[in-house]
C-alpha positions in Angstrom: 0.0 0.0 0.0 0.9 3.4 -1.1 0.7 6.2 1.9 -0.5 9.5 0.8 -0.7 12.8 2.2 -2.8 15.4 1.3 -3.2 18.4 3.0 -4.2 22.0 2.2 -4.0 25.6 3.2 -0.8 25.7 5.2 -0.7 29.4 4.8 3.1 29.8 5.8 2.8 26.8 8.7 3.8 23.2 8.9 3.5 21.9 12.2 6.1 19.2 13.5 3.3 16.4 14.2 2.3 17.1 10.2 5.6 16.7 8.8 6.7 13.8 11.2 3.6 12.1 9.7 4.5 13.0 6.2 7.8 11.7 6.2 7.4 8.2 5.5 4.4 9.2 3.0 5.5 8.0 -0.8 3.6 11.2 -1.9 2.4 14.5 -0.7 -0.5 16.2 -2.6 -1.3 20.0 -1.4 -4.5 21.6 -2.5 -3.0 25.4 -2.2 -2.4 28.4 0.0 1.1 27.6 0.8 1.9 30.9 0.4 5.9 30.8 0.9 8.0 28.7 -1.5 9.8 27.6 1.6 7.4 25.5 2.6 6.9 23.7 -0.8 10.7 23.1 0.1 10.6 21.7 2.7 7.6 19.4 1.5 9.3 18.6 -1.6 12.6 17.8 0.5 10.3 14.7 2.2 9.1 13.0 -1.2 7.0 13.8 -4.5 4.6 16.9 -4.1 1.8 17.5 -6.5 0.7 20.6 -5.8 -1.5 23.5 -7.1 -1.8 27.2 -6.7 -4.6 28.8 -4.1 -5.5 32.1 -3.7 -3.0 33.4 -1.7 -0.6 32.0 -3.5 2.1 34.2 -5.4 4.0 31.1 -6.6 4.7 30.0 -10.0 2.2 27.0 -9.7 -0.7 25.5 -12.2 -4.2 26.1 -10.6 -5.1 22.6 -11.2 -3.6 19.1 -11.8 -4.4 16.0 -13.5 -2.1 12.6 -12.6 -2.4 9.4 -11.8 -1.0 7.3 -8.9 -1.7 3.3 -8.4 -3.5 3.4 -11.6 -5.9 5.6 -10.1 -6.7 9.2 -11.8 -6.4 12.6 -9.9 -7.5 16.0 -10.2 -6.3 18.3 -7.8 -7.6 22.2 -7.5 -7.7 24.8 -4.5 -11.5 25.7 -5.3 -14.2 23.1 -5.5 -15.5 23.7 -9.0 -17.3 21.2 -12.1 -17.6 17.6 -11.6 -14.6 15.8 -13.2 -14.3 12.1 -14.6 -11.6 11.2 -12.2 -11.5 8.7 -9.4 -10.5 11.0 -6.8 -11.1 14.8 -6.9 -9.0 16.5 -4.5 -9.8 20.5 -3.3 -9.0 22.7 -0.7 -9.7 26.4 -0.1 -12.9 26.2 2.8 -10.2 24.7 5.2 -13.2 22.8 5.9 -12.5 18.5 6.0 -15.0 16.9 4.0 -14.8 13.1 2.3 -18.0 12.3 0.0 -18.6 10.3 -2.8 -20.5 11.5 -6.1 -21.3 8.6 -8.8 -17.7 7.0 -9.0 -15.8 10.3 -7.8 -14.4 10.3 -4.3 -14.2 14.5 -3.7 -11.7 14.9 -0.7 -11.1 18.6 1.2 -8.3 17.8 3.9 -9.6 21.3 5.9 -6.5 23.4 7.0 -3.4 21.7 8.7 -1.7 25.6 9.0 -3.6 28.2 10.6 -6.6 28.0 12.7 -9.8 29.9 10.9 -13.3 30.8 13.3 -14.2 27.2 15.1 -12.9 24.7 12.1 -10.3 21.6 13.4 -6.6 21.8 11.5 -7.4 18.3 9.7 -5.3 16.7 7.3 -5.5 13.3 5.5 -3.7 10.3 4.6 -4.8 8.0 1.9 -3.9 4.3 2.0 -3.4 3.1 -2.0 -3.5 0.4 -3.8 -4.6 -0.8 -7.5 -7.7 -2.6 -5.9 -8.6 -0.4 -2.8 -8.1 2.4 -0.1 -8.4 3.7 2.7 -8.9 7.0 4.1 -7.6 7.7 7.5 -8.8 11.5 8.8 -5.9 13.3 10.9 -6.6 15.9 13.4 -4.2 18.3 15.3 -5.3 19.5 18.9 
């Protein structure tokens, strides 16, 4: 099994719990709002990133990304927008965690692992991957 992190909306922070969990991780996938390239650095210093730009973002990054990991198709994007034909559709931007399936899409919003916004949890997840299965395990920083 493949271990996955994804995680969104660091906004200039990456807390030591988030990074010692995505060390061992075989890929990192961040949905935007890093904000500074130093800590697209340091992520990219762990293992593969794939990564888009959000809105606060001033970095020279695509706004979204197709690829495909396990055999499994991707699309990753920092605004929720139209449906896509993909197997997992990946957003951020709300900082708000949400994991929901639509037909055979499984949309996934990590929340915010960075900064704390009004009441919302820092959340981040990992993804368990395989060619035949997954599994999604929810993270959440106190």
């Amino acid at each position: 099994m493949l271990k996955i992190g994804i995680i969104s909306d660091t906004h200039n922070v990456l807390k030591e719990v988030v990074i010692n969990d995505l060390k061992d991780c075989d890929y990192i996938i961040h949905a935007g709002d890093i904000v500074k390239k130093e800590i697209l650095d340091e992520l990219q210093q762990l293992t593969k990133v794939y990564v888009v730009k959000g809105n606060n973002d001033n970095l020279d990054l695509n706004e979204e990304e197709y690829f495909e990991i396990a055999g499994h198709s991707f699309y990753l994007i920092h605004e929720l927008h139209q449906k896509k034909d993909v197997d997992f559709y990946i957003y951020g931007h709300s900082h708000q965690l949400a994991c929901y399936q639509k037909g055979k899409t499984l949309y996934l919003n990590p929340g915010s692992c960075g900064r704390k916004r009004f009441s919302l949890p820092l959340t981040y997840l990992i993804l368990y991957l395989n060619e035949n299965n997954y599994e999604i395990v929810i993270k959440k920083i106190d």
